[in-house]
N, CA, C and O atoms as a CHARMM CRD file, in Angstrom:
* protein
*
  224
    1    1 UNK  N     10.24700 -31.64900  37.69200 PROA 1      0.00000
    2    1 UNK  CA     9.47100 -30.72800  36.90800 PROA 1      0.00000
    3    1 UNK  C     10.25000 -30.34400  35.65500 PROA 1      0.00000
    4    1 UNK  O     11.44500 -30.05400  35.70700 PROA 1      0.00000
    5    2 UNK  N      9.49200 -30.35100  34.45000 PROA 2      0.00000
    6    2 UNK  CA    10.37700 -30.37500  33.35900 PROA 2      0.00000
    7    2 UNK  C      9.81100 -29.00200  32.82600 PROA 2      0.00000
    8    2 UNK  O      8.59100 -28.84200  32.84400 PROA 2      0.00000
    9    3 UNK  N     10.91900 -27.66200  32.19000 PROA 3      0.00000
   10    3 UNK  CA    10.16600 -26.70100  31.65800 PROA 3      0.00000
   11    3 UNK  C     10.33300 -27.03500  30.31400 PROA 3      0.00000
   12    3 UNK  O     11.15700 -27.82800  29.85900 PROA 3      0.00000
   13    4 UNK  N      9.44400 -26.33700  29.66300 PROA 4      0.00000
   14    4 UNK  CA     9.71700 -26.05700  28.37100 PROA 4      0.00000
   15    4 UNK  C     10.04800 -25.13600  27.63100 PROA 4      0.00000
   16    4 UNK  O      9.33300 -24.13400  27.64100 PROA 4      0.00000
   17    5 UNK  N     11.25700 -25.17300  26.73400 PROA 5      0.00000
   18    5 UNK  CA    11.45100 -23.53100  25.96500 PROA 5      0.00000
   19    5 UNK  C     10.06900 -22.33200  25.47400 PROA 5      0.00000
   20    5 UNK  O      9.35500 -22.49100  24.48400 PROA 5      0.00000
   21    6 UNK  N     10.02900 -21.86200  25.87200 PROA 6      0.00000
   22    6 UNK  CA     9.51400 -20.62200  25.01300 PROA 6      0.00000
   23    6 UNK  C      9.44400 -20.23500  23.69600 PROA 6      0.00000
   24    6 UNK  O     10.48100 -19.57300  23.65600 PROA 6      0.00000
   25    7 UNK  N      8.91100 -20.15000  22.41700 PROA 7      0.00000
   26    7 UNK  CA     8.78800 -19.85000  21.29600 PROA 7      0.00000
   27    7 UNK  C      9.76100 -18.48700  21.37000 PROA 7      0.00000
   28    7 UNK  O      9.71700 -17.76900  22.36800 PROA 7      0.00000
   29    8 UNK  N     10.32500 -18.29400  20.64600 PROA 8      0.00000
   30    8 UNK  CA    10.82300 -16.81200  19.73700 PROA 8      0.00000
   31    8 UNK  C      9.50000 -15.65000  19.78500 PROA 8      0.00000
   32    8 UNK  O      9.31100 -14.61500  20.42500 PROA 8      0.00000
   33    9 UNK  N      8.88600 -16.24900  18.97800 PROA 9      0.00000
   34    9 UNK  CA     7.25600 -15.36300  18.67500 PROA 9      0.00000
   35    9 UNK  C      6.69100 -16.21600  18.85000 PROA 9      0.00000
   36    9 UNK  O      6.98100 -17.38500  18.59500 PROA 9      0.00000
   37   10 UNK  N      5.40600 -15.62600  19.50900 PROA 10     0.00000
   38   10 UNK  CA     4.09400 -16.27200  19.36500 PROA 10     0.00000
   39   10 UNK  C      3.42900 -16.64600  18.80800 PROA 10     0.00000
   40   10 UNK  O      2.96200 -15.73000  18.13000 PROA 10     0.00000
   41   11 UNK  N      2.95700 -17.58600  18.57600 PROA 11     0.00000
   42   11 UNK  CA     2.01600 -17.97700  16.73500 PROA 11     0.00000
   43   11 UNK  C      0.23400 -17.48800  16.67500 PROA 11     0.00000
   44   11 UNK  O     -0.84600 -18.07800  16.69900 PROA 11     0.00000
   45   12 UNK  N      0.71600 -16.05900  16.58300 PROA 12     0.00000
   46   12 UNK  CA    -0.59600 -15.27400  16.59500 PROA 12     0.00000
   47   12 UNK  C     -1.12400 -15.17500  15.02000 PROA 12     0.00000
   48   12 UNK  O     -0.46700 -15.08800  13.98200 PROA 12     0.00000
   49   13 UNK  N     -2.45600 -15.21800  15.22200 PROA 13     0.00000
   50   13 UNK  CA    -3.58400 -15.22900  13.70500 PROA 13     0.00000
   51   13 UNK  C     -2.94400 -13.46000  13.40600 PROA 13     0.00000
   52   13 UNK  O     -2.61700 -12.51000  14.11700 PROA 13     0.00000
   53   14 UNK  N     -3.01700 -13.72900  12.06100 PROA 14     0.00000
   54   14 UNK  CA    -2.22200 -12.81000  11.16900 PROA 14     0.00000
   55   14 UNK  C     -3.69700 -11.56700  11.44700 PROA 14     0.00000
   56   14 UNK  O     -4.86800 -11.91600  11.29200 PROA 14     0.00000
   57   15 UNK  N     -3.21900  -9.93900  11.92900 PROA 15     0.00000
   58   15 UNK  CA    -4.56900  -9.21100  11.91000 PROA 15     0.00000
   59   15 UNK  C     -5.41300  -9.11200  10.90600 PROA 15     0.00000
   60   15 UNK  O     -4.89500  -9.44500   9.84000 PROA 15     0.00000
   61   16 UNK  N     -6.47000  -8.79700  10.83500 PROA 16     0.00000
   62   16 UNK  CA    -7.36800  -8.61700   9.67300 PROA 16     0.00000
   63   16 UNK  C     -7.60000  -7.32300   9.07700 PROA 16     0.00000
   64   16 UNK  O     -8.20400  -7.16100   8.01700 PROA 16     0.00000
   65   17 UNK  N     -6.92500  -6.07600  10.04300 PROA 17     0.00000
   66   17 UNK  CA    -6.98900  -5.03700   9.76200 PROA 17     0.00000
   67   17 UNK  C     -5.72600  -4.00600  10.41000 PROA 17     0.00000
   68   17 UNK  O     -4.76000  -4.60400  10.88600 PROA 17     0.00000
   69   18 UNK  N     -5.71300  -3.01800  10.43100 PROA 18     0.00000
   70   18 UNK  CA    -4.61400  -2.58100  10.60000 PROA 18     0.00000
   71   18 UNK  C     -3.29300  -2.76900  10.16100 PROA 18     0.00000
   72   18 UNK  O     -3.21100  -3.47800   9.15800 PROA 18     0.00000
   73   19 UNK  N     -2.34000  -2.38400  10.57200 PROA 19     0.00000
   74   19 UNK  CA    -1.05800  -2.65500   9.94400 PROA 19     0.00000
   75   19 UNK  C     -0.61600  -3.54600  10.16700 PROA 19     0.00000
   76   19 UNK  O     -0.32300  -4.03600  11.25800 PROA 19     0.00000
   77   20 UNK  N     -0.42000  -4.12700   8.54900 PROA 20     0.00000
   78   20 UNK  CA    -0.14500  -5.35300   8.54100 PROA 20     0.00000
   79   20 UNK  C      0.88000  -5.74900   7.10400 PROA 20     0.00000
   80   20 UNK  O      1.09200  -4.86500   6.27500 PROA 20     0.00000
   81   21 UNK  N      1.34600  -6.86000   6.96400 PROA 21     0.00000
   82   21 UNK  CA     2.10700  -6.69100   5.72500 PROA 21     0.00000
   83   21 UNK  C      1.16600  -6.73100   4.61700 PROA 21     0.00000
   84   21 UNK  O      1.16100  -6.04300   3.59500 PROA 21     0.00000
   85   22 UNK  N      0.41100  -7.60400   4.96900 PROA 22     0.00000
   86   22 UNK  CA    -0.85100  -7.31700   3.16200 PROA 22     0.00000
   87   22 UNK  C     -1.19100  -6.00400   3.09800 PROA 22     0.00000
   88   22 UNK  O     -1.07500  -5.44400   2.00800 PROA 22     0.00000
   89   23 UNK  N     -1.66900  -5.26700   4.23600 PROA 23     0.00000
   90   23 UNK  CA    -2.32800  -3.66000   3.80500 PROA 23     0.00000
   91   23 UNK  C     -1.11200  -3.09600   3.48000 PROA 23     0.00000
   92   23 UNK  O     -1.32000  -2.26100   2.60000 PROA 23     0.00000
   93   24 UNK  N      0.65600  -3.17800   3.91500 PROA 24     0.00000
   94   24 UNK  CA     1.19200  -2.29800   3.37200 PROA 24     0.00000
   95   24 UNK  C      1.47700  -2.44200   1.89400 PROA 24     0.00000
   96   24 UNK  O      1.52300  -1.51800   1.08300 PROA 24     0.00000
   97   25 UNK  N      1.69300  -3.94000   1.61700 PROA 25     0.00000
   98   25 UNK  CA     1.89000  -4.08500   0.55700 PROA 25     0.00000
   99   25 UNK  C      0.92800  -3.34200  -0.66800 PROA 25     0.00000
  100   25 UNK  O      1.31400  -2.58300  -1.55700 PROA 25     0.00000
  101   26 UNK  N     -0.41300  -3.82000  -0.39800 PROA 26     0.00000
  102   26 UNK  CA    -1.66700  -3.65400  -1.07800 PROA 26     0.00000
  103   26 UNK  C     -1.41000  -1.66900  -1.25500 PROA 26     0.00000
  104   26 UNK  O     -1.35000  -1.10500  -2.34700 PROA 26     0.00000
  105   27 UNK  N     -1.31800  -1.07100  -0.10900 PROA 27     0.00000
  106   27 UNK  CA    -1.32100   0.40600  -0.31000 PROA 27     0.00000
  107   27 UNK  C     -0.16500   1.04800  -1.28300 PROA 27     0.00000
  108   27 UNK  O     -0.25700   2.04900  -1.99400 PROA 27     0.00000
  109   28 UNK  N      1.15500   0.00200  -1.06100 PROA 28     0.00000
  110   28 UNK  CA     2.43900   0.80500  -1.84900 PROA 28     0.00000
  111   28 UNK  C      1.66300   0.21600  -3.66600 PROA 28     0.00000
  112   28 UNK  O      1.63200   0.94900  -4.65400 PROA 28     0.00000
  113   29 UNK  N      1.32700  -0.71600  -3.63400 PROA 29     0.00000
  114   29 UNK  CA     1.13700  -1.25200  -4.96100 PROA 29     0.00000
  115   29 UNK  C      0.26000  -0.13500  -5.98200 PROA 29     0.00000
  116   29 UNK  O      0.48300   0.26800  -7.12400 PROA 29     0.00000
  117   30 UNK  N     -1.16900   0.23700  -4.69100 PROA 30     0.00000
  118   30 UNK  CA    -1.93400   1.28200  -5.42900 PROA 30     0.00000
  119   30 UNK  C     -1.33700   2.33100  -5.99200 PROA 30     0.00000
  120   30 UNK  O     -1.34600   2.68100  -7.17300 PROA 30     0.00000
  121   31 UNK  N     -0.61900   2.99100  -4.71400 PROA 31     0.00000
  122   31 UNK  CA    -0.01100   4.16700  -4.72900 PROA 31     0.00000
  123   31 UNK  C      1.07500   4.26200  -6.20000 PROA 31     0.00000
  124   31 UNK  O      1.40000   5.24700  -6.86300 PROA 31     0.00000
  125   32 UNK  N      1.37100   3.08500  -6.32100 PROA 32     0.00000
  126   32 UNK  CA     2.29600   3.30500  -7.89900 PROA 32     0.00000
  127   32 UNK  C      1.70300   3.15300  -8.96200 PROA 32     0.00000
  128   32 UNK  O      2.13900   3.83200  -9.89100 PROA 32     0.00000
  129   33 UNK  N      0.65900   2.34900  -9.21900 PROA 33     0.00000
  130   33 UNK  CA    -0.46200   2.43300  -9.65200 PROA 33     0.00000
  131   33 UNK  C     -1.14700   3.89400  -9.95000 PROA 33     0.00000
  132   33 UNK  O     -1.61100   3.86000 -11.09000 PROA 33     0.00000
  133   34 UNK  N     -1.32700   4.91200  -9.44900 PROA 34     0.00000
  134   34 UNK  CA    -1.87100   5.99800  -9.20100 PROA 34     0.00000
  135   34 UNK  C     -0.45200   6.77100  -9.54200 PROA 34     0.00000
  136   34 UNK  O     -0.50700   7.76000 -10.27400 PROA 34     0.00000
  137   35 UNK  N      0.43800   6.46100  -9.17600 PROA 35     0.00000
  138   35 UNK  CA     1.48300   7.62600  -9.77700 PROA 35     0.00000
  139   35 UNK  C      1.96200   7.35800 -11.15700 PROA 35     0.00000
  140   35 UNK  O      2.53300   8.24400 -11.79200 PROA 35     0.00000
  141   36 UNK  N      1.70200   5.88500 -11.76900 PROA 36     0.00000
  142   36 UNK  CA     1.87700   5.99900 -13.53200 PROA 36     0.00000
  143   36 UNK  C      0.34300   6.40400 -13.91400 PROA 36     0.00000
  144   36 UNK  O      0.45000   6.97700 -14.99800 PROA 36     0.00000
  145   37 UNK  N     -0.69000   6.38600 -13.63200 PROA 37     0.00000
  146   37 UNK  CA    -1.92300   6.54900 -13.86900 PROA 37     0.00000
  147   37 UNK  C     -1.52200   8.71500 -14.37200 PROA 37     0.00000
  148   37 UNK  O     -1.56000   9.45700 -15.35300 PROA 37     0.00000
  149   38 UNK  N     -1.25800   8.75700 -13.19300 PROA 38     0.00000
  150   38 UNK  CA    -0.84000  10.29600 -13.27600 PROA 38     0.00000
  151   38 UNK  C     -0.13100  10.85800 -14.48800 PROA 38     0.00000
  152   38 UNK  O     -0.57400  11.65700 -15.31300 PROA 38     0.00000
  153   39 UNK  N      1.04000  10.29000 -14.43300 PROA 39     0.00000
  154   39 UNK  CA     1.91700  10.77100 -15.44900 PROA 39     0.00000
  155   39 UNK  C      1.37400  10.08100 -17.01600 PROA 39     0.00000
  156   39 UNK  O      1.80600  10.58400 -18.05300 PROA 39     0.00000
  157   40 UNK  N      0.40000   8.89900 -17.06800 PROA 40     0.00000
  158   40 UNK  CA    -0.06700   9.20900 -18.81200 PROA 40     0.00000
  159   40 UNK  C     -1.20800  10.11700 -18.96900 PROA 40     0.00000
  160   40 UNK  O     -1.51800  10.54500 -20.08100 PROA 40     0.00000
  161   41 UNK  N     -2.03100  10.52000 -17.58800 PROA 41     0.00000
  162   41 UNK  CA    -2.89300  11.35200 -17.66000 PROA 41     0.00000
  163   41 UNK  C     -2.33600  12.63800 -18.44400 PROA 41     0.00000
  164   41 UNK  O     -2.94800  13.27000 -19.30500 PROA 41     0.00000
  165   42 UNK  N     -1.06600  12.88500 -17.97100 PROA 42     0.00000
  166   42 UNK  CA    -0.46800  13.77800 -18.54600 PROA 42     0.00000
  167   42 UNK  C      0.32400  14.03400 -19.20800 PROA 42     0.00000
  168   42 UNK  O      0.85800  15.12700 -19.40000 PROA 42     0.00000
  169   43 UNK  N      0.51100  13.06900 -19.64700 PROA 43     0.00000
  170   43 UNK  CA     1.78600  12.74700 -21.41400 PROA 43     0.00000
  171   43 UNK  C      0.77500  12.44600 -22.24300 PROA 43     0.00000
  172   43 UNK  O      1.30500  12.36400 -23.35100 PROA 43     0.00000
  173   44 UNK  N     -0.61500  12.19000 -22.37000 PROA 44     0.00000
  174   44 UNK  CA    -1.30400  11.93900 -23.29900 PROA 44     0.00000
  175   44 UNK  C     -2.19000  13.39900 -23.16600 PROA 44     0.00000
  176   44 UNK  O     -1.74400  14.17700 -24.00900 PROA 44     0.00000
  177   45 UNK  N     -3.06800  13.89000 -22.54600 PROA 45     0.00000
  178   45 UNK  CA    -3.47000  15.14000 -22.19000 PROA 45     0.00000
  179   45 UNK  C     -2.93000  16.37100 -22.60600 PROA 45     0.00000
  180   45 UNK  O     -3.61500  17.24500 -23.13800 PROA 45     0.00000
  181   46 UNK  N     -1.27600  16.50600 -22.30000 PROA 46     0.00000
  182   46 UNK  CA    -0.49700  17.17700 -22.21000 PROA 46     0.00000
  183   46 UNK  C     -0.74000  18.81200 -21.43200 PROA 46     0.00000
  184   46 UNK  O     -0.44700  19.95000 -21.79800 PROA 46     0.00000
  185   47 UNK  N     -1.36300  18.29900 -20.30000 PROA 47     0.00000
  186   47 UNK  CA    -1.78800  19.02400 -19.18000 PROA 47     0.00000
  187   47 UNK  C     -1.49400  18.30900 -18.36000 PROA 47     0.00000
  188   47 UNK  O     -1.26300  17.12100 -18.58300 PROA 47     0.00000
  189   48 UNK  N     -1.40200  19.06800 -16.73900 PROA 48     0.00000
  190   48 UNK  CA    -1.30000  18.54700 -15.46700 PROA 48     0.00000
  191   48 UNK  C     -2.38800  17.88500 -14.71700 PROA 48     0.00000
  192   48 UNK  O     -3.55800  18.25200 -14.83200 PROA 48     0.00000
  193   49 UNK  N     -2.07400  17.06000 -14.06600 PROA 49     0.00000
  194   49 UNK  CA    -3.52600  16.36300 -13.77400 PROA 49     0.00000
  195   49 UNK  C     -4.31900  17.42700 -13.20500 PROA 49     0.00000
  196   49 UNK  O     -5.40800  17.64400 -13.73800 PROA 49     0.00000
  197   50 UNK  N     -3.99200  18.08000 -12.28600 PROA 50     0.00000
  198   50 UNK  CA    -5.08700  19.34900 -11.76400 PROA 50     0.00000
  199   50 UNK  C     -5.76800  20.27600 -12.37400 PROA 50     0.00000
  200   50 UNK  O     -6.71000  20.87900 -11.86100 PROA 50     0.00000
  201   51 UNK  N     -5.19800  20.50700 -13.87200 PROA 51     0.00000
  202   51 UNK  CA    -5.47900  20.89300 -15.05100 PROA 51     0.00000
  203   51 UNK  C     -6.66900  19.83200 -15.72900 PROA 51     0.00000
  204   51 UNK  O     -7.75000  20.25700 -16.13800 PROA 51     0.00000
  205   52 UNK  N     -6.37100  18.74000 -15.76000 PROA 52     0.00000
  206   52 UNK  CA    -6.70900  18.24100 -16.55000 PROA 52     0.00000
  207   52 UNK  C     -8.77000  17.36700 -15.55100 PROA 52     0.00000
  208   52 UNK  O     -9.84000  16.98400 -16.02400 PROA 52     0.00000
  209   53 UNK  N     -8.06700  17.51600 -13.80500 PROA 53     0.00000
  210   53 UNK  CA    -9.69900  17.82000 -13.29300 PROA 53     0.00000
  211   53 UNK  C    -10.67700  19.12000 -13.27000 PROA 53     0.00000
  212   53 UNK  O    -11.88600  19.01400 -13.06700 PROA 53     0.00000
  213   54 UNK  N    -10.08600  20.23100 -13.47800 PROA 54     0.00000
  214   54 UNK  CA   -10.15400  21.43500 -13.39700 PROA 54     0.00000
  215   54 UNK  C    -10.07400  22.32200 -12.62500 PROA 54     0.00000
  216   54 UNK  O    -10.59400  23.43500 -12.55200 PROA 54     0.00000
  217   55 UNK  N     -9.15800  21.59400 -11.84400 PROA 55     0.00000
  218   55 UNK  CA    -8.86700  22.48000 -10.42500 PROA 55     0.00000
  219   55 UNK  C     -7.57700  23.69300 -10.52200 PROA 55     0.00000
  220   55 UNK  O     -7.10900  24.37700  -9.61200 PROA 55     0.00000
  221   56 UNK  N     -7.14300  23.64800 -12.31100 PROA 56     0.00000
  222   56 UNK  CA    -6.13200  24.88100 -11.55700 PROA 56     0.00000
  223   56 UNK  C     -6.15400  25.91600 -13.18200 PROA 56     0.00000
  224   56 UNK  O     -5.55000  26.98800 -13.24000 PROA 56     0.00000
């Protein structure tokens, strides 16, 4: 009877949702995206963004 090694990892289909490396990637990318978005909102404005939705 001959065994065979075992894989390291399993060669599982990459998820389609949840955490995963594309969604984290995809979320940090927005998120910086949205934090220079912020700061010309408000170097050009020269108000705070909460100011500048009218929330303060």
């Amino acid at each position: 009877m001959s065994e065979s090694t075992p894989t390291p990892t399993p060669n599982l289909p990459e998820p389609k949702f949840g955490f995963n490396d594309y969604a984290e990637r995809l979320n940090g990318r927005a998120a910086m995206i949205g934090f220079i978005l912020a700061l010309l909102i408000e170097a050009l404005s020269g108000q705070g963004v909460l100011g500048w939705l009218g929330l303060y």
